[in-house]
C-alpha positions as CSV (number, residue, x, y, z in Angstrom):
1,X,70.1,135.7,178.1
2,X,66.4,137.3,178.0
3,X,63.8,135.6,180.8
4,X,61.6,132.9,178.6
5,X,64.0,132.2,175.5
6,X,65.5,128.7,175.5
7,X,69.2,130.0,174.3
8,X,68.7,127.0,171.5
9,X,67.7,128.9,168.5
10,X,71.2,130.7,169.0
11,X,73.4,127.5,169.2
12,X,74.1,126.0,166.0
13,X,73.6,122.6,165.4
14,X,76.5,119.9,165.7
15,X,78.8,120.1,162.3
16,X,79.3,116.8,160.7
17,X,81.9,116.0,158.2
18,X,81.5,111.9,157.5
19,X,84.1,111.0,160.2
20,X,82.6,110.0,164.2
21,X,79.1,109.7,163.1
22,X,78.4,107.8,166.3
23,X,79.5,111.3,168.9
24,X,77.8,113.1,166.2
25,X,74.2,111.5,165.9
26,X,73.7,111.3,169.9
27,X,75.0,115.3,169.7
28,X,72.7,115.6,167.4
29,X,69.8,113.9,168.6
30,X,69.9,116.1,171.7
31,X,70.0,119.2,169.8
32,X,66.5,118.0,168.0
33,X,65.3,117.1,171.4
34,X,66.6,120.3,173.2
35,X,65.0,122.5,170.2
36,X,61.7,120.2,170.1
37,X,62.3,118.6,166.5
38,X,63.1,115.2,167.7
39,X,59.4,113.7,167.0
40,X,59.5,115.1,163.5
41,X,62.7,113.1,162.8
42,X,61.8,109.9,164.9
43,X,58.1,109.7,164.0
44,X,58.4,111.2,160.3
45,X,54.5,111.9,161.1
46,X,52.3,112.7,158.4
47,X,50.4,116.3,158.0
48,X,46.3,115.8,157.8
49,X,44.7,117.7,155.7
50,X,42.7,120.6,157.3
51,X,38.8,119.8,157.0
52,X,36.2,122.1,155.2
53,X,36.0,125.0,157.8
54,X,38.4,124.3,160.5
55,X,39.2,125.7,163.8
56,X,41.7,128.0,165.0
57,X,43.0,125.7,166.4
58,X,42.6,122.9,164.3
59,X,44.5,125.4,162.1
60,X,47.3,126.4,164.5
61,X,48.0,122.7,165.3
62,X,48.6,121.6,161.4
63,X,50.6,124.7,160.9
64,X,52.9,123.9,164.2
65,X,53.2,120.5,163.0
66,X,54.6,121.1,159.1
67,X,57.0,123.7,160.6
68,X,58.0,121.1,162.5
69,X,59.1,119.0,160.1
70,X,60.5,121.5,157.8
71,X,62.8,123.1,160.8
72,X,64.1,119.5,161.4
73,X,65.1,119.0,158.1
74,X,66.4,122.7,158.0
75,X,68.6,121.7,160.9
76,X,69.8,118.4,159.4
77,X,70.5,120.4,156.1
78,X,72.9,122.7,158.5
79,X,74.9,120.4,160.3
80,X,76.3,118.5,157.4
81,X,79.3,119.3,155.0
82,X,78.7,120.4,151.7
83,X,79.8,117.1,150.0
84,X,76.5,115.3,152.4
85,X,74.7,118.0,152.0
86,X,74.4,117.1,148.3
87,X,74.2,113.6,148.9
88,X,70.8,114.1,151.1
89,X,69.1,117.5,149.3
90,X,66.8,115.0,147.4
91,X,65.7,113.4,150.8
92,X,61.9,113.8,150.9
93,X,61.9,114.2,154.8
94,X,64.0,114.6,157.9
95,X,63.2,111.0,159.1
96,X,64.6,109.8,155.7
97,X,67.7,112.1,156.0
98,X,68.7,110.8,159.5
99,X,68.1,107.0,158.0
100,X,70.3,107.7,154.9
101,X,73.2,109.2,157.2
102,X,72.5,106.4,159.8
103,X,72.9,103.4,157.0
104,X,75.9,105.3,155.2
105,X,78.1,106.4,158.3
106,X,77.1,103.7,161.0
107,X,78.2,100.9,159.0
108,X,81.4,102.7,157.9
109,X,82.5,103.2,161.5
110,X,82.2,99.6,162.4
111,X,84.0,98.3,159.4
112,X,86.6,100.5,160.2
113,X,86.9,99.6,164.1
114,X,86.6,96.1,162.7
115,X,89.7,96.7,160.5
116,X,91.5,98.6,163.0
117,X,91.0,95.4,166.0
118,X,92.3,93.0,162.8
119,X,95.1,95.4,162.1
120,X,95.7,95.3,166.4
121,X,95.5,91.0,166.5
């Protein structure tokens, strides 16, 4: 690996396919973290405006921050199977992606341990 790059541009994100959602989203999570996208999901921050004559800066910064966002989507949009994948395209935002796969998968899992313990007893 080249001195200076990170090595997580070139690892593809965790695959999820609507079973283990729970190994998945804390796979996943660290991904986002390890590739700096985490605050983008967690935060689901909104982009200012840039003001009448801005800095450099001022510009850099707003530009850094809505690629943000749209890489962390990006990601979340590559890590899912094509049947999610069309169940989360209309998802304005990466924060509301992760909440839609969090309220559909999370609760699956547990009714499903649930039924298995039942099934056990």
């Amino acid at each position: 690996m080249e001195a200076g790059s990170s090595g997580f541009s070139a690892m593809a994100p965790p695959a999820f396919d609507g079973e283990n959602y729970q190994a998945w989203a804390v796979r996943m999570q660290a991904y986002l973290e390890g590739c700096d996208f985490w605050e983008a999901v967690e935060q689901d921050y909104e982009v200012a405006p840039l003001p009448d004559n801005p800095t450099i800066n001022q510009i850099k910064f707003q530009k850094e921050r809505m690629t943000r966002k749209a890489k962390a989507k990006s990601c979340l949009y590559a890590a899912v199977s094509p049947a999610i994948f069309s169940r989360i395209m209309a998802c304005e935002s990466a924060k509301a992606i992760w909440d839609f796969l969090k309220a559909k998968y999370q609760g699956d899992e547990r009714i499903r341990s649930m039924k298995g313990l039942n099934l056990i007893t």
